[in-house]
Every structure is written in C-alpha cells, then in structure tokens.
FIBAGU-777992 format. One record per residue (C-alpha): residue in three letters; x, y, z. Coordinates in steps of 0.2 Angstrom, whole numbers, always signed. Layout:
BEGIN
<"ALA" <X Y Z>>
...
end
This chain:
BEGIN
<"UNK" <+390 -138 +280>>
<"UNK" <+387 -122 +289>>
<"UNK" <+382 -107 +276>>
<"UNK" <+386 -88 +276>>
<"UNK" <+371 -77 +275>>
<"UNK" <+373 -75 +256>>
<"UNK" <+374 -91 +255>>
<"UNK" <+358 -95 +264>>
<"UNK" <+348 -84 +256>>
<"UNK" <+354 -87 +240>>
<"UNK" <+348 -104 +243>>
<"UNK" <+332 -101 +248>>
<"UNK" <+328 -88 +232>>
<"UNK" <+336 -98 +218>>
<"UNK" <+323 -107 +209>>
<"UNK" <+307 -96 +217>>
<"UNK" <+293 -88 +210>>
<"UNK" <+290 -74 +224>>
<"UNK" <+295 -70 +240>>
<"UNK" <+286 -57 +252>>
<"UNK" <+296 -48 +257>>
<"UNK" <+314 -52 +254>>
<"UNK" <+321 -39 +269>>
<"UNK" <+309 -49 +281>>
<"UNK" <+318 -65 +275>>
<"UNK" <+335 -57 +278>>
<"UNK" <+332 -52 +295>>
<"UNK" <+328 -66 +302>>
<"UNK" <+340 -75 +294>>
<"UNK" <+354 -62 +300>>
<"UNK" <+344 -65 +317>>
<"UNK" <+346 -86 +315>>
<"UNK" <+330 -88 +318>>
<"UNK" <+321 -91 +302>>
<"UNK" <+309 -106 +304>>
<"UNK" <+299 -113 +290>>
<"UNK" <+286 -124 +284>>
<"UNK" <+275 -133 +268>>
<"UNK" <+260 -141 +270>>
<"UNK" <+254 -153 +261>>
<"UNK" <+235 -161 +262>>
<"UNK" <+235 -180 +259>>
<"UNK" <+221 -181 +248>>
<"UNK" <+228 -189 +229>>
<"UNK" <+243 -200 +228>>
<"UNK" <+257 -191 +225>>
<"UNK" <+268 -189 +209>>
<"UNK" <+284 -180 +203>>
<"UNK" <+279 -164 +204>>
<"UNK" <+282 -165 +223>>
<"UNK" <+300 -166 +220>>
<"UNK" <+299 -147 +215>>
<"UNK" <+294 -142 +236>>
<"UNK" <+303 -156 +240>>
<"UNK" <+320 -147 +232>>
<"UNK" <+318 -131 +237>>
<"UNK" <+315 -139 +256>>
<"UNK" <+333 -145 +256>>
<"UNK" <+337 -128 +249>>
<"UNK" <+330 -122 +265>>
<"UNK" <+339 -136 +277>>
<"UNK" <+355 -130 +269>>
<"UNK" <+354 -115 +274>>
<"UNK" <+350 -120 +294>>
<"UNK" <+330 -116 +292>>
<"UNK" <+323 -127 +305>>
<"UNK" <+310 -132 +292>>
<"UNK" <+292 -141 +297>>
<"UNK" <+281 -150 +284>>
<"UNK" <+264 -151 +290>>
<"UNK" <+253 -166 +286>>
<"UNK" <+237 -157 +286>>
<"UNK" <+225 -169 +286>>
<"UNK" <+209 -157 +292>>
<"UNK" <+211 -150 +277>>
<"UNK" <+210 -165 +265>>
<"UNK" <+194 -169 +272>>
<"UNK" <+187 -150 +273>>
<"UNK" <+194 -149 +255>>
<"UNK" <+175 -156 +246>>
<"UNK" <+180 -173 +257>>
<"UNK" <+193 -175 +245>>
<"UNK" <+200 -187 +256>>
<"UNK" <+185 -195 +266>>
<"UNK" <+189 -197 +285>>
<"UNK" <+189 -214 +288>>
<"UNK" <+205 -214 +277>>
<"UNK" <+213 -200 +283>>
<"UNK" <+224 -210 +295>>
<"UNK" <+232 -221 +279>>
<"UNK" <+233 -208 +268>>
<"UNK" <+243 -195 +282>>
<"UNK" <+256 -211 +285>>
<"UNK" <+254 -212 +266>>
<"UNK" <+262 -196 +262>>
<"UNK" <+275 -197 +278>>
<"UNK" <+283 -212 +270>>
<"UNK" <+282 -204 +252>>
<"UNK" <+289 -189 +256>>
<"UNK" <+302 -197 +268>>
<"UNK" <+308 -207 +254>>
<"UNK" <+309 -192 +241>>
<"UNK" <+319 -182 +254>>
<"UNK" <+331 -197 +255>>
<"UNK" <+331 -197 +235>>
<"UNK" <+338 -181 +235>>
<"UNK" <+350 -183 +247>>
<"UNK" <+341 -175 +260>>
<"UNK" <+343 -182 +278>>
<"UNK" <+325 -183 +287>>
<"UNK" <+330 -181 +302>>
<"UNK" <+335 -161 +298>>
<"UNK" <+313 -161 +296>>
<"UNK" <+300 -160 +308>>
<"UNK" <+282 -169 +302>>
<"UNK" <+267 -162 +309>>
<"UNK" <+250 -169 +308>>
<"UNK" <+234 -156 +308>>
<"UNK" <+225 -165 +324>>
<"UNK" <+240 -162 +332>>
<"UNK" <+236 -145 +336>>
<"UNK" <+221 -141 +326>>
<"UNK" <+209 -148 +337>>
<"UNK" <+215 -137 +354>>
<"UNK" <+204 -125 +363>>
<"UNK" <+215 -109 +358>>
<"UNK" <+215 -114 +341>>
<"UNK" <+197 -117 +339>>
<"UNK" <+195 -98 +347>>
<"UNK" <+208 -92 +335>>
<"UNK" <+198 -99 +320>>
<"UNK" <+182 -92 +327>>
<"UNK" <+190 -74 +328>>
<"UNK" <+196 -75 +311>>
<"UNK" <+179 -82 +304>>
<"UNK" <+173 -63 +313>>
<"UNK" <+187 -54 +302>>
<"UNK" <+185 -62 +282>>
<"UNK" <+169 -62 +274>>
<"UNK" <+164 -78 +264>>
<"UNK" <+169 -69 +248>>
<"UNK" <+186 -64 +255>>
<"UNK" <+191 -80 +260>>
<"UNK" <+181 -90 +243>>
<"UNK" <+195 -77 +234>>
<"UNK" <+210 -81 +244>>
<"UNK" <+206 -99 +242>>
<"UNK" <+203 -99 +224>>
<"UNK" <+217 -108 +216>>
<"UNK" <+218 -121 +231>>
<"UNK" <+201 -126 +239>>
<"UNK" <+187 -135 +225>>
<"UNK" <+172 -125 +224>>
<"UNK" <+156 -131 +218>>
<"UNK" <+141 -122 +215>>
<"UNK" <+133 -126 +230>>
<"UNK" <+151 -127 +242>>
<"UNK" <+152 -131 +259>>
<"UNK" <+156 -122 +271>>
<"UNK" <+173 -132 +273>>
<"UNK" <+179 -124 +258>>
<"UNK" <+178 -106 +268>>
<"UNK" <+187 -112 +283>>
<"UNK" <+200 -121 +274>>
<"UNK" <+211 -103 +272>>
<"UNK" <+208 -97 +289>>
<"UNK" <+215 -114 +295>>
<"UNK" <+231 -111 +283>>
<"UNK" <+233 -94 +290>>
<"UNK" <+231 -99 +308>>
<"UNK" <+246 -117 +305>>
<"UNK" <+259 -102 +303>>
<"UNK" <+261 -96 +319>>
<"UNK" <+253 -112 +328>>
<"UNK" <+267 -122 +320>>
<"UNK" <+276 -108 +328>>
<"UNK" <+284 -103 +310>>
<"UNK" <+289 -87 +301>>
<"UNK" <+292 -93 +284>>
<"UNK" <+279 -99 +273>>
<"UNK" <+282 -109 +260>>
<"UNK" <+273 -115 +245>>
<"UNK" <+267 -116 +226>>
<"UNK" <+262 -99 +218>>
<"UNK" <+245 -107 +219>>
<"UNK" <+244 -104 +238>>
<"UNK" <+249 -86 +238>>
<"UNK" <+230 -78 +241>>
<"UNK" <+229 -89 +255>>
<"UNK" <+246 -83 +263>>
<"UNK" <+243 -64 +258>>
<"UNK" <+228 -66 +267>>
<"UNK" <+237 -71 +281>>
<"UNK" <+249 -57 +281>>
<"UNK" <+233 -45 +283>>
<"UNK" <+223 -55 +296>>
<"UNK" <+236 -64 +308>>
<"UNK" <+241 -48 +314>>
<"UNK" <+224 -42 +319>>
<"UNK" <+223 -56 +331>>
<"UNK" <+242 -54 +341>>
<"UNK" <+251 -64 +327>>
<"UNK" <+267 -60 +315>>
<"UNK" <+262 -57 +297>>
<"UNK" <+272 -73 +289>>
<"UNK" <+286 -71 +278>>
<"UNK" <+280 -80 +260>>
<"UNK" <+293 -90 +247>>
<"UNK" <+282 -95 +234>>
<"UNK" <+288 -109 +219>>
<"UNK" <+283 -110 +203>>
<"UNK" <+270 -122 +196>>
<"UNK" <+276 -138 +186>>
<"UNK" <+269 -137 +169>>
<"UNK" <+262 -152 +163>>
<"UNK" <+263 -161 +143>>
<"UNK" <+247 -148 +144>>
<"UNK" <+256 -134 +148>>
<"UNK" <+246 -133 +166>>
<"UNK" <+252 -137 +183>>
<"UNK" <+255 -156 +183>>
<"UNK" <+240 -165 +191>>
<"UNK" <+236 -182 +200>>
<"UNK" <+220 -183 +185>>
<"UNK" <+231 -181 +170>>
<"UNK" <+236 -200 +171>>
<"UNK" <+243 -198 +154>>
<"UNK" <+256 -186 +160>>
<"UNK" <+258 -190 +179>>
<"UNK" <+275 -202 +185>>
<"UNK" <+268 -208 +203>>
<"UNK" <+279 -208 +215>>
<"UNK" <+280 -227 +216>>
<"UNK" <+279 -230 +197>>
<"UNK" <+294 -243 +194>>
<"UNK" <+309 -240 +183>>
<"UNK" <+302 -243 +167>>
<"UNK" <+285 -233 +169>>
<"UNK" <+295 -220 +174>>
<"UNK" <+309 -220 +159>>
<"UNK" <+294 -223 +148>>
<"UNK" <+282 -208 +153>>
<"UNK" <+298 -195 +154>>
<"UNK" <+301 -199 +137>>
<"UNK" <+284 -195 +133>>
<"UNK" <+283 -175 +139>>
<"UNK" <+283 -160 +130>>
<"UNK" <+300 -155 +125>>
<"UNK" <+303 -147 +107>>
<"UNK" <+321 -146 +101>>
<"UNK" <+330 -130 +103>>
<"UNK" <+315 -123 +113>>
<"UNK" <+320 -118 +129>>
<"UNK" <+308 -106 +134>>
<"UNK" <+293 -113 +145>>
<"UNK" <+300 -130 +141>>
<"UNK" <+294 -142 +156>>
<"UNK" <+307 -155 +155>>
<"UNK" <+321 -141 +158>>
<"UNK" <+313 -132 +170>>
<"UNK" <+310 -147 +180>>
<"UNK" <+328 -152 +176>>
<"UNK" <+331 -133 +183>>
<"UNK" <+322 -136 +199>>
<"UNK" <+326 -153 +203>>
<"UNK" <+339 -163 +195>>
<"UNK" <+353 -149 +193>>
<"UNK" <+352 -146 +215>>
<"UNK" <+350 -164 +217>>
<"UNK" <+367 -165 +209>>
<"UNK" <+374 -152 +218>>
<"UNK" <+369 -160 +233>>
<"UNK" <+378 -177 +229>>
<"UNK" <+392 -168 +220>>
<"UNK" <+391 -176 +202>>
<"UNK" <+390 -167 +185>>
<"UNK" <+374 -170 +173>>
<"UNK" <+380 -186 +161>>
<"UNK" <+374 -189 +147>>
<"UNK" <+376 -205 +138>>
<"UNK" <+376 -206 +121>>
<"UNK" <+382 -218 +105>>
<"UNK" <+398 -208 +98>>
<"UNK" <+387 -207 +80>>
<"UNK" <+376 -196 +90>>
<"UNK" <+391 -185 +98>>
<"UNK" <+397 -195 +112>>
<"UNK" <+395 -194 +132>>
<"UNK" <+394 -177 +138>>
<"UNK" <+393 -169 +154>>
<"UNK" <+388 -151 +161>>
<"UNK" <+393 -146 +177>>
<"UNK" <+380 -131 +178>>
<"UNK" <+360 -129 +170>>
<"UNK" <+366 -112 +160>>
<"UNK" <+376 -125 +150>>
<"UNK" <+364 -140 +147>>
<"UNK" <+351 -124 +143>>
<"UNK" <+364 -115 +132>>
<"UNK" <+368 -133 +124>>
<"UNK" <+351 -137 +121>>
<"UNK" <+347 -120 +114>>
<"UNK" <+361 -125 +102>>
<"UNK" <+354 -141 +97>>
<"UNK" <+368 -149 +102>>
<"UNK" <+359 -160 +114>>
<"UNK" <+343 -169 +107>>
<"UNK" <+329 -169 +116>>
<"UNK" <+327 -188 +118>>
<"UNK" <+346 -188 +127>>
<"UNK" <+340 -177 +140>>
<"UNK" <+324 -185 +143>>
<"UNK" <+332 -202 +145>>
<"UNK" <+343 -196 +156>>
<"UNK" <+333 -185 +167>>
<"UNK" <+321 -201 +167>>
<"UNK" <+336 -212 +173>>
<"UNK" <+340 -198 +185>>
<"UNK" <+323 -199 +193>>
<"UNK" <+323 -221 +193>>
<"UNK" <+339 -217 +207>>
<"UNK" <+328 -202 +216>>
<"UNK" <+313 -211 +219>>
<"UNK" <+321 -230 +221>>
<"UNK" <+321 -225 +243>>
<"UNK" <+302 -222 +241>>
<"UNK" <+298 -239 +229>>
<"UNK" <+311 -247 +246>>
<"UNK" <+301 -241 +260>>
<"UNK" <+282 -248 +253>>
<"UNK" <+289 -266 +251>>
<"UNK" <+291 -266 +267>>
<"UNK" <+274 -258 +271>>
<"UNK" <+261 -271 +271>>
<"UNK" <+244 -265 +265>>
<"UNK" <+250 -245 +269>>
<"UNK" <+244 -241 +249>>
<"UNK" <+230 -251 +250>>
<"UNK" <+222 -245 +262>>
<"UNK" <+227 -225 +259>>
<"UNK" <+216 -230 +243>>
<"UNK" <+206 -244 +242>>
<"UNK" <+197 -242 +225>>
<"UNK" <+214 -242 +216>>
<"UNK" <+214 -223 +215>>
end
C-alpha cells in the first residue's frame, strides 16, 4: 500500500519517544531515500517487550523505509561476554527465527526486512581503521557515558565495554543507513554518533527513539524479572496466565503498562490486519464490546467501563495469535534453543 508523505511520517512518529531531528527525517523522506535500521545483540532470550521495536519496524516498512535489523553479535560478546562466543552462532540464528516469527505475528512480511550479522562487515579492514579513528576522537569517559544505559559496567570493566558505542556509531553508515532506530535507552550512544561520525567523512544519523516498556515494577521489562517476563515462546496458557498478572489498576490510565503496551502494539497490529479490539464478555458484565481506535478503549477504561481483567485477557488472547508463527518455527528447529542456551537460561 503505497503512502503519501504525511502518511509516512506519520507512521514513523506515532508511538515514539524522540526523534532527532524531525526536518532531517522529512527530507529524506521527501527525497525517498530514507533507509533505517535496529540492532539487536543476541545475548538473553527474548520476550514481549520486543514486539514494541518490532511494531514500530512495520510502521517503518509501511512507509517504504527499506529498514535493516542488525544481528550484532560482536557486541553481545564485547557486552561483559554476555553471550560467550562459542554460542554466538546459536543465539544470532536464535534471535533470526524469533524475530522472523514476531514480524509474521504482526502481520508483517519478512521479506520487506534485511538481516545483517555483525561479522559480516565488522571484521573488514576499513572498519577496523574507522574503529581505530574513533577510539582517537572519544575519551574512555565519553564513551563510559554514552554507553551508560546500554553496556554493563563493573567496577573493574573491560575494555569491551568502551568499544561497544564506537561500534554502534560506526553500524550506521556501514549498514549504509540514515535512520537510527531504537529504545530511548540507546539515545547517548546515537547522540554520540551524531557528533563523531561526521568527523571521520560520515553523515550525523537521523535518531527515532521508542519508549521503554515498563514492567509489573514500573522499570523497563527485563529478561531477569522472570516473574514478569512472557518469553517469546511461552505457550498459550503461560502467556494468558502472566498477562493477567501485570500491573493494571482500574480507572488508572496514566503510566498504566498494560495500555501502553496495548497503545504500541496491539491497537497497529490491528490496524495492520483490519479488525477492531473485541472484547468478550458474559452479558452480567456488560456484554461484548469492541473499539475501533485506542482514544476509546483509553477513554472506556478511564470510565471504568471496561475492567481491568477484560482487557487483560484479551490482550493476553491477542498475544497467543501474535506469537503462535514464532512457537511454529521452533518445532521445526531441532536443538536451535538448546544449543543458543544450554544451561536452561
């Protein structure tokens, strides 16, 4: 479905928490040329809260970004060895078919996506220089800052942890990109891109930012808190019976995490797929009911005319259909999970 430039960029902005800067965005755009990516390090298995980058990527496709994601998996190992690299091979093929499966979830074709591995260019001769340049530019504390939210930093750190946010700079124009794209958590990485790159012969990248997913906690959601993490191949049940579980007070809609994932996620997935949220309901309770947009499910909820528990279990039953392609794709792939984690992890 072909898009007019309001249309485009109002489908790359809905839903964000930043963009830097939005007339750069609109002139490549206007131009047709606007080409983004997301990276992702496979390092933890990967749960719900990826269907938040995951939305906003098919936001991007629809509006004719020729969109890359980048399975960086240099980083997962220079990240502490969050992912040590004897399994950096499983857990890269891993998060291919996870993500694959998510995009199809949501109604997304995969083949609108380009996947990347980091070895695939990280390890050239021009990139190697163009790391060693930047390592001239950014002191330790510069680059300890910009990686601050992203990169796991003990009290004796490796020097991993310092490269890590040169590398991210650098994937931007090597990926040959001019949008980058990721959680708020990434954005002193990227600003410090937008300083350096530029010293070096490169473009300063365009940066869309998302908001975080808040957690039962109130945090971003995290692979640790198992108490409040659906995996991405929990089955149907697991996944009716953790929703039901997260933090959602009735009437309160402000910094509420079921509706702001229902915002983010569910609401363009429909869109997407052309059907209205449904939710079903015993008539002593008030009946079906159905919103064609998320101002009115909010509005409704607000209201208290739809109780907490109805939209969780439907959300929940909204996410058994999104994540059944993923749940498809590992019965048919052997000892893939396995060996991404052998200890169960």
């Amino acid at each position: 479905m072909a898009v007019d430039i309001e249309q485009a960029l109002g489908l790359i902005k809905r839903n964000t928490e930043e963009i830097v800067e939005e007339t750069e965005l609109r002139a490549v755009v206007e131009q047709g040329d606007a080409r983004g990516y997301w990276g992702t390090a496979p390092t933890g298995r990967i749960h719900i809260g990826y269907l938040i980058p995951m939305s906003k990527i098919a936001d991007f496709i629809t509006a004719g970004v020729h969109f890359k994601i980048l399975l960086a998996n240099l980083h997962a190992h220079l990240d502490d060895m969050k992912s040590p690299f004897e399994l950096l091979e499983f857990r890269t093929e891993y998060y291919r078919q996870v993500i694959l499966g998510m995009l199809e979830g949501l109604g997304v074709d995969p083949s609108n996506v380009e996947f990347v591995v980091g070895t695939d260019f990280e390890l050239s001769e021009n990139y190697a220089l163009d790391l060693l340049k930047l390592s001239a530019i950014v002191t330790l504390n510069r680059s300890k800052r910009a990686g601050a939210e992203v990169v796991r930093v003990s009290n004796d750190p490796k020097l991993g942890s310092f490269i890590y946010p040169l590398m991210q700079c650098l994937d931007v124009p090597y990926l040959n990109c001019n949008i980058a794209f990721g959680g708020i958590d990434q954005r002193g990485i990227y600003m410090l891109g937008r300083e350096i790159l530029p010293r070096i012969g490169y473009e300063k990248p365009i940066c869309v930012f998302n908001p975080l997913l808040p957690s039962l906690t109130g945090s971003k959601m995290s692979a640790s808190e198992k108490n409040t993490k659906i995996d991405a191949l929990d089955n149907e049940k697991q996944i009716v019976k953790k929703f039901g579980k997260f933090y959602c007070p009735e009437r309160e809609i402000q910094d509420n995490p079921v509706l702001l994932f229902t915002r983010a996620v569910i609401f363009p997935y429909l869109e997407r797929i052309g059907s209205a949220f449904q939710v079903k309901r015993p008539e002593k309770y008030g009946g079906d009911v159905s919103f064609s947009d998320y101002s009115e499910l909010k509005t409704a909820f607000g209201a208290g005319k739809l109780h907490p528990a109805d939209l969780k279990k439907t959300v929940g039953g909204y996410l058994v259909d999104i994540l059944a392609p993923i749940r498809k794709r590992f019965d048919q792939a052997g000892d893939l999970l396995a060996n991404a984690y052998p200890d169960g992890s």
